[in-house]
C-alpha positions in Angstrom: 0.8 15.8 -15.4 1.1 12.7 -13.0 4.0 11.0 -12.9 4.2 7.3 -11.8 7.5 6.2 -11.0 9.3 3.2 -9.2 11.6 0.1 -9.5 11.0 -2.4 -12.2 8.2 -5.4 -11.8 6.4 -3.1 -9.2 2.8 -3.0 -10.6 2.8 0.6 -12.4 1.5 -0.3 -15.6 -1.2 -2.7 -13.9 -1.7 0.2 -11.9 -2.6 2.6 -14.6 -4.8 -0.1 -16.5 -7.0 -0.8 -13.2 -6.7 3.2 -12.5 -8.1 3.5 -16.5 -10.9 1.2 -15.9 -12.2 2.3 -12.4 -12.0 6.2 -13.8 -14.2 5.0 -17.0 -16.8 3.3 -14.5 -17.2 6.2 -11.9 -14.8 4.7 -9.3 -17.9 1.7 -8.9 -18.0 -2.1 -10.1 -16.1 -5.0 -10.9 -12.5 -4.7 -11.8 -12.5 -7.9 -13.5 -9.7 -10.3 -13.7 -6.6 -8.1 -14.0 -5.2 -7.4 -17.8 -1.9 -8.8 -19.3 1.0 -6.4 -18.9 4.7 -6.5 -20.3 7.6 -4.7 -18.6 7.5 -0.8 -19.6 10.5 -0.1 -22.2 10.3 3.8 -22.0 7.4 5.2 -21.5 3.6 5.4 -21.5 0.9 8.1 -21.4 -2.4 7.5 -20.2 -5.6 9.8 -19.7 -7.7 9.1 -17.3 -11.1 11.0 -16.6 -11.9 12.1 -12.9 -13.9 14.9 -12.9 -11.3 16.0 -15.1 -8.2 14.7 -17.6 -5.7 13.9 -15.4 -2.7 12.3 -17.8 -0.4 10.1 -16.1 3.3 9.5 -17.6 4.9 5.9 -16.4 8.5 5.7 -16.9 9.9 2.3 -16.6 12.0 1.4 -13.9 15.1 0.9 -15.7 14.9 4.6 -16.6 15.4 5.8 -13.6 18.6 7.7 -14.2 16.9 9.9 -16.6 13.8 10.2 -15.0 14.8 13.7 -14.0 14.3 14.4 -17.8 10.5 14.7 -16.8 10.1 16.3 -14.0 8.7 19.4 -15.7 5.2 20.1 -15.2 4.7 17.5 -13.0 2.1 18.3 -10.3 2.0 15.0 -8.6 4.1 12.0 -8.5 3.1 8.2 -8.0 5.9 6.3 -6.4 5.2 2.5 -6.5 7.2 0.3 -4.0 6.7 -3.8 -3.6 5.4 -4.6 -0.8 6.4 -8.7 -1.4 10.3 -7.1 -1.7 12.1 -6.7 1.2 15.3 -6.9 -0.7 14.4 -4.1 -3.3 13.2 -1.8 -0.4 16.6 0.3 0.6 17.2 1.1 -3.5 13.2 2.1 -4.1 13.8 4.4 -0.9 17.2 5.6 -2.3 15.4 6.9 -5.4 12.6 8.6 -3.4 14.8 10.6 -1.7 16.4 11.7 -4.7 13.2 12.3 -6.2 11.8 14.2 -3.1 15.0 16.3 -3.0 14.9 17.3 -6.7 14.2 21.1 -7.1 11.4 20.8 -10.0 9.2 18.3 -7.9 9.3 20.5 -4.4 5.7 21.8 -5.5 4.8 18.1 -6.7 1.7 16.1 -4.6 3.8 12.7 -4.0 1.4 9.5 -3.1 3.7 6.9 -1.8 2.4 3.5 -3.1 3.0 0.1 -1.2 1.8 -2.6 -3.8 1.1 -6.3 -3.6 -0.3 -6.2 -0.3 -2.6 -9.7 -1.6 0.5 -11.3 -2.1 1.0 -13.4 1.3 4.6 -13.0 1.9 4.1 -8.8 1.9 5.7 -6.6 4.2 3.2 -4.4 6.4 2.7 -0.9 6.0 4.2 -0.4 9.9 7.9 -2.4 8.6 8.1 -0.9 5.7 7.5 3.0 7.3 10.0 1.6 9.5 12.7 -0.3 7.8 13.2 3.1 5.4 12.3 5.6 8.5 9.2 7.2 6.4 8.4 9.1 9.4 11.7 10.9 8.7 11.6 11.3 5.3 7.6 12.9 5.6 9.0 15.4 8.3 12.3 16.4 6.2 10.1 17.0 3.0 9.3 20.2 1.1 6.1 18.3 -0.3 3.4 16.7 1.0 3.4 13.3 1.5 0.5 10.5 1.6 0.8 6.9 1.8 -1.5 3.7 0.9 -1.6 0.3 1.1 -2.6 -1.1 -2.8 -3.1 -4.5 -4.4 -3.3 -3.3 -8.3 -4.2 -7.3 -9.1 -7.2 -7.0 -6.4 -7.8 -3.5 -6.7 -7.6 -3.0 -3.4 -7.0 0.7 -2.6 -7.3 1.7 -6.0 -10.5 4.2 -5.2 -8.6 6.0 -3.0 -5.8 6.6 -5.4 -8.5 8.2 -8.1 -9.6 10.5 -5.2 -6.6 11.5 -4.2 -6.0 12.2 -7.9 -9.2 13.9 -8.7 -8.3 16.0 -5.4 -4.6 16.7 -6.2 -5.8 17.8 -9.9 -8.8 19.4 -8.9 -7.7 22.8 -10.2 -5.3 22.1 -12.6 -5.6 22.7 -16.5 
């Protein structure tokens, strides 16, 4: 199980549509025009096939205080953050360090996210590591931690995401 968290209006369920689509076309081809998406109300469960299932649970952002509800069998967590939002940055980073100091995820994969890099008011990858000290937070961290720059309207980045899914997952069940 993948779990793909982060504040409300940041791109996770255009992330898992895109994510769906490149799986379904061997991580090659058009993306198309991006698909219509509506704010997550609970959550959603998608399968995707990269060389294996990997399922991924989004939980809507306004869940976040119960998101510790499913953390079980979670092998690796997507954490989406907005790129374009300065002003949302210090809470997304509060909840990543309660996720990365929460006992059931210490074994978890965690892929930080940094979203709507097309947008042309977005922060770059260098502020945002330092307005929230990511430097820090990697070193202080039982799990390991990799970052990327994503635009899920573009698709930009998204192959890498699949391979570091289909990498992360490659011997799970």
């Amino acid at each position: 199980m993948c779990l793909l968290l982060g504040a409300a209006g940041v791109g996770k369920t255009l992330l898992v549509k895109r994510l769906q689509k490149l799986s379904s076309q061997d991580g090659k081809g058009d993306l198309g025009d991006p698909p219509a998406t509506r704010p997550t109300v609970g959550t959603n469960l998608t399968d995707i096939v990269a060389h294996r299932k990997i399922t991924i649970r989004e939980l809507g952002g306004c869940l976040g205080p119960i998101w510790s509800s499913y953390y079980g069998n979670c092998r690796s967590l997507l954490f989406m953050m907005d790129a374009s939002n300065p002003t949302q940055l210090s809470a997304s980073c509060v909840q990543l360090l309660g996720l990365l100091s929460a006992d059931p995820l210490a074994e978890a994969s965690v892929l930080i996210l940094f979203n709507k890099t097309d947008l042309p008011c977005y922060m770059t990858i260098e502020e945002m590591k330092s307005l929230i000290r990511l430097p820090d937070i990697i070193a202080c961290a039982k799990q390991n931690i990799t970052i990327a720059e994503i635009s899920a309207r573009k698709g930009t980045g998204l192959t890498g995401v699949l391979r570091w899914l289909q990498d992360t997952h490659r011997t799970s069940s």
